[in-house]
N, C-alpha and C positions, 0 to 999 in steps of 0.2 A: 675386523676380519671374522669370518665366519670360522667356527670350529671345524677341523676335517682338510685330507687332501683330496683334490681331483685331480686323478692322471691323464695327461692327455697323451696319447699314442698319433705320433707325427707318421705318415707316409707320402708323402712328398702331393706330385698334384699342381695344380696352376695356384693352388693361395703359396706354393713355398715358392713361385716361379718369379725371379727377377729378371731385370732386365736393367743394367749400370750403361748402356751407352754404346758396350761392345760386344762384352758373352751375355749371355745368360746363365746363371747360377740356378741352384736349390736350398733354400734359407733351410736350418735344420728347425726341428719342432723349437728347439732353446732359442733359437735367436726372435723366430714368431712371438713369440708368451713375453720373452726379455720386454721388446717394444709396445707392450701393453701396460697401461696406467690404473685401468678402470676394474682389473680383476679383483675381487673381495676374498679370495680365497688361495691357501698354499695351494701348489702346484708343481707336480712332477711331470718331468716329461721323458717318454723314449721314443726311438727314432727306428721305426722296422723295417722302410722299404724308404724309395723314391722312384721319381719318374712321372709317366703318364700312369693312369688306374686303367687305359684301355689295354696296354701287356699285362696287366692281372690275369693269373688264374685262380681255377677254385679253390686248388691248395694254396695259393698267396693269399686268398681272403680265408680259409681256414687260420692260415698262420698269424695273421694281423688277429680271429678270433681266440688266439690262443694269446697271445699278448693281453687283448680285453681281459679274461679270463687272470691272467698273473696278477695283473693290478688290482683287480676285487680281491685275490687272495690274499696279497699284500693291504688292505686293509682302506683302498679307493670308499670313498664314499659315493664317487661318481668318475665316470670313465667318458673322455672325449677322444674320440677318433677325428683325424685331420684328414681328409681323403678328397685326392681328384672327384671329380662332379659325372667324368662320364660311367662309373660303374659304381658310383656311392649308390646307390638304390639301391645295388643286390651285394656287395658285402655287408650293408647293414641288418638286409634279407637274411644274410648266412647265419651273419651273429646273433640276429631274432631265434633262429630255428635251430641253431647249436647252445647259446644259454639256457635259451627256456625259460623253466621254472627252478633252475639254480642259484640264482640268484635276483631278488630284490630292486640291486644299486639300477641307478640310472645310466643309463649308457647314451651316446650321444654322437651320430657323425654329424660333421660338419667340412664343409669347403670353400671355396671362390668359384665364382664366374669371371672374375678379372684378376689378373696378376697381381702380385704386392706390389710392384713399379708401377701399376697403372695411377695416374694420378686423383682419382677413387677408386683405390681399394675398396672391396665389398668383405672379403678376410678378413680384417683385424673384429669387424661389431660382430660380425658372425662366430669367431671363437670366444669374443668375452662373454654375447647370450648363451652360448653353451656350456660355460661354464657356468654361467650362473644356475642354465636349467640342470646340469649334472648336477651341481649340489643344494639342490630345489628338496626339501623335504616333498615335495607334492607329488616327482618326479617318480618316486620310487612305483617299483611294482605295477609300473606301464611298459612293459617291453622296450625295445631298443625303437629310437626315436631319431629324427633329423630334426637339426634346426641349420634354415636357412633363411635368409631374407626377412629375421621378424616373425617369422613362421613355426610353428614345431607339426611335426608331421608323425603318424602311425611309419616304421620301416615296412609294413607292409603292403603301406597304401601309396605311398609315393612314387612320383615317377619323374623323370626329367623330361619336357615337353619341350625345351629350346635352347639352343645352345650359343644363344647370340644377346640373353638381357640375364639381368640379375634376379630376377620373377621367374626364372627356368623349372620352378617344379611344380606340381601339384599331385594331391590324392582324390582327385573329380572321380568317379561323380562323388565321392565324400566330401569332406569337409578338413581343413585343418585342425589336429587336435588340442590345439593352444596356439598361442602369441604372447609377445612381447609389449606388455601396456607399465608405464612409464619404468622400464628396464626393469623388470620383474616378469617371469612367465605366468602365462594365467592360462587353465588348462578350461575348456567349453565345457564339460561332461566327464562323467567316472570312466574309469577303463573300460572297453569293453571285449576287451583282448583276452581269445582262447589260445591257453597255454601248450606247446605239445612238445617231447622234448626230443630230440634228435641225438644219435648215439654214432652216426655214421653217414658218409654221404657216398651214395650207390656212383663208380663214374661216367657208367657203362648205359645215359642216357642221353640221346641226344635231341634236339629241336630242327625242326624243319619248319619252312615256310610253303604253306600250298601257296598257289600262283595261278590264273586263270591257264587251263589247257596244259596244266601238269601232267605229266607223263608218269603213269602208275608205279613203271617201272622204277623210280627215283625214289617213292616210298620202302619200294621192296632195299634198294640196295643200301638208303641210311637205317633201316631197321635191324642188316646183318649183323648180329653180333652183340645187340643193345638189349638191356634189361627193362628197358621204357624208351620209349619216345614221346613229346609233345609236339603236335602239329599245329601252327599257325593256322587260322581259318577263319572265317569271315563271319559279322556279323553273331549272330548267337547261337554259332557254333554250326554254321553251313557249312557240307564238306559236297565239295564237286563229288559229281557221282562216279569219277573213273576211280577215285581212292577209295569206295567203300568197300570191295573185295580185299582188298590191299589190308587196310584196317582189322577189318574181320580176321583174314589169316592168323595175321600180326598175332592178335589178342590168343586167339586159337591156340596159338604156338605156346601164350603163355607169356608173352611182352606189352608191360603195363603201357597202353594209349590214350593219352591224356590230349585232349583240345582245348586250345587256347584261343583267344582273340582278341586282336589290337583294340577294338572297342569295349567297354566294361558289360561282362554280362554274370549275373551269379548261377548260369545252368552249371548243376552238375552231372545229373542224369534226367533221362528220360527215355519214352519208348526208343526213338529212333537211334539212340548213343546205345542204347542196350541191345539194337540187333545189330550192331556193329561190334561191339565188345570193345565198346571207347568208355569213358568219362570227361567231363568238363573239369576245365580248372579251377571252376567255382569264385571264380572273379581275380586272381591273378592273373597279372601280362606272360606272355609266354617265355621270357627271360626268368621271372619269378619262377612260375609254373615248370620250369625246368628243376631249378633250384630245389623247389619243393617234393617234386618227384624222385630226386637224387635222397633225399631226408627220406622218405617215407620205402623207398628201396633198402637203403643202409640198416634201418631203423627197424624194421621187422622181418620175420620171416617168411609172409609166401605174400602173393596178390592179392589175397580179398584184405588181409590184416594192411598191408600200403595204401589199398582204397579207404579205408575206414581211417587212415591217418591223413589224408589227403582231404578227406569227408570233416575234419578237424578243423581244416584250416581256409574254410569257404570264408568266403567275406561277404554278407549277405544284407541287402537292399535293407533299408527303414523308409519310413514314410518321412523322414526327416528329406531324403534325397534321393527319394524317386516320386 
């Protein structure tokens, strides 16, 4: 047995979801862990939520990071979150941008793509490699991490791309930042992860999606009232031309404008974003890029100091994979 405990924090999700024949139940985290053989290490577990992760809010993945947070206090060598697969990307996002650089331990979500009743289960290998990689000496002082499928992944590169095979994620155009080679994590390369630490999350931004033949008016009316918004947009960061007055105002007024896009681009700024009085997301998805824009509101006090934390958190192209 390995020295040290990994806590794993259960919140329910399709790996607790059975199915006996007639209900459907929700296994608690103790009963998942119970039916493992192959774990090397003590293990505690607590149980915060269940359900689906699509009724998560931002405070429900605040509160699941405040959980993370207890068990490091408590003396975690490594911390496993159990979480639904539709919104694990961005509570892992939260607990990246809320730990920071407070702590070291290795933190770790993990889920299913198939039910525990399914007759393969994807669940059970997937929480014993995360424990293994929570309490992975290697693990340490890489930010907060997914392992699914064999894979370990950056939390702020990953994404859920399918919602029908156990192959459901990736960090393209990145690369995965380890795997599992004969039930051991091996990590490709050192960290390359810029730390920033988050004190607050602003709630007062919202996301909008442009849409061919948007009506300008729709920008104006989810902007009322909001400290930022992030705008869905095309490509690297095309913005139909009826939103750029829109935009402009926006910023004008003094409300952070952040553009995102479904395909990976690292713009942050440039001339055109600068007579708008936008910014790029600097390569996070617009779900992220929401996220992050919430941190960087919370977290400082006027707009240029948000942009400059936002400016932190780019994920920016290597020859490796561009």
């Amino acid at each position: 047995m390995i020295e040290g405990t990994v806590h794993v924090v259960a919140t329910g999700g399709t790996i607790s979801s059975h199915f006996d024949g007639t209900d459907w139940t929700g296994l608690t985290g103790a009963e998942l862990i119970g039916e493992l053989t192959e774990v090397q290490v003590a293990v505690r577990v607590t149980d915060v939520a269940s359900g689906s992760s699509s009724n998560l809010s931002v405070d429900d993945m605040v509160m699941i990071v405040a959980q993370v947070q207890a068990a490091i206090d408590q003396g975690a060598m490594g911390v496993v979150v159990l979480h639904g697969t539709d919104t694990l990307e961005l509570t892992a996002f939260v607990a990246d941008l809320l730990l920071g650089s407070r702590t070291s331990v290795p933190v770790v979500f993990t889920g299913s793509m198939r039910v525990h009743s399914h007759n393969e289960p994807d669940g059970p290998l997937n929480i014993v490699q995360s424990i293994a990689l929570a309490a992975s000496p290697d693990a340490r002082n890489r930010g907060v991490m997914v392992c699914l499928n064999g894979e370990i992944h950056s939390a702020r590169r990953i994404t859920k791309i399918d919602a029908t095979t156990v192959n459901a994620f990736t960090s393209a155009p990145f690369s995965a930042v380890g795997s599992f080679v004969e039930e051991l994590p091996r990590f490709v390369a050192p960290s390359d992860r810029t730390v920033v630490d988050t004190t607050a999350l602003e709630p007062a931004v919202v996301l909008l999606t442009a849409y061919p033949g948007m009506a300008p008016e729709l920008f104006d009316l989810a902007v009322t009232g909001a400290r930022g918004i992030v705008l869905e947009v095309f490509g690297d960061l095309n913005v139909p031309m009826a939103l750029w007055g829109p935009i402009h105002r926006a910023s004008q007024a003094g409300v952070l404008v952040v553009l995102a896009s479904r395909p990976y681009t690292a713009t942050f700024d440039d001339d055109g974003l600068a007579l708008m009085g936008a910014i790029g997301a600097g390569g996070l998805s617009p779900q992220k890029a929401r996220l992050a824009t919430m941190a960087a509101l919370g977290s400082t006090f006027d707009r240029e100091s948000a942009i400059s934390f936002l400016r932190l958190l780019r994920d920016l192209p290597t020859s490796e994979h561009r």
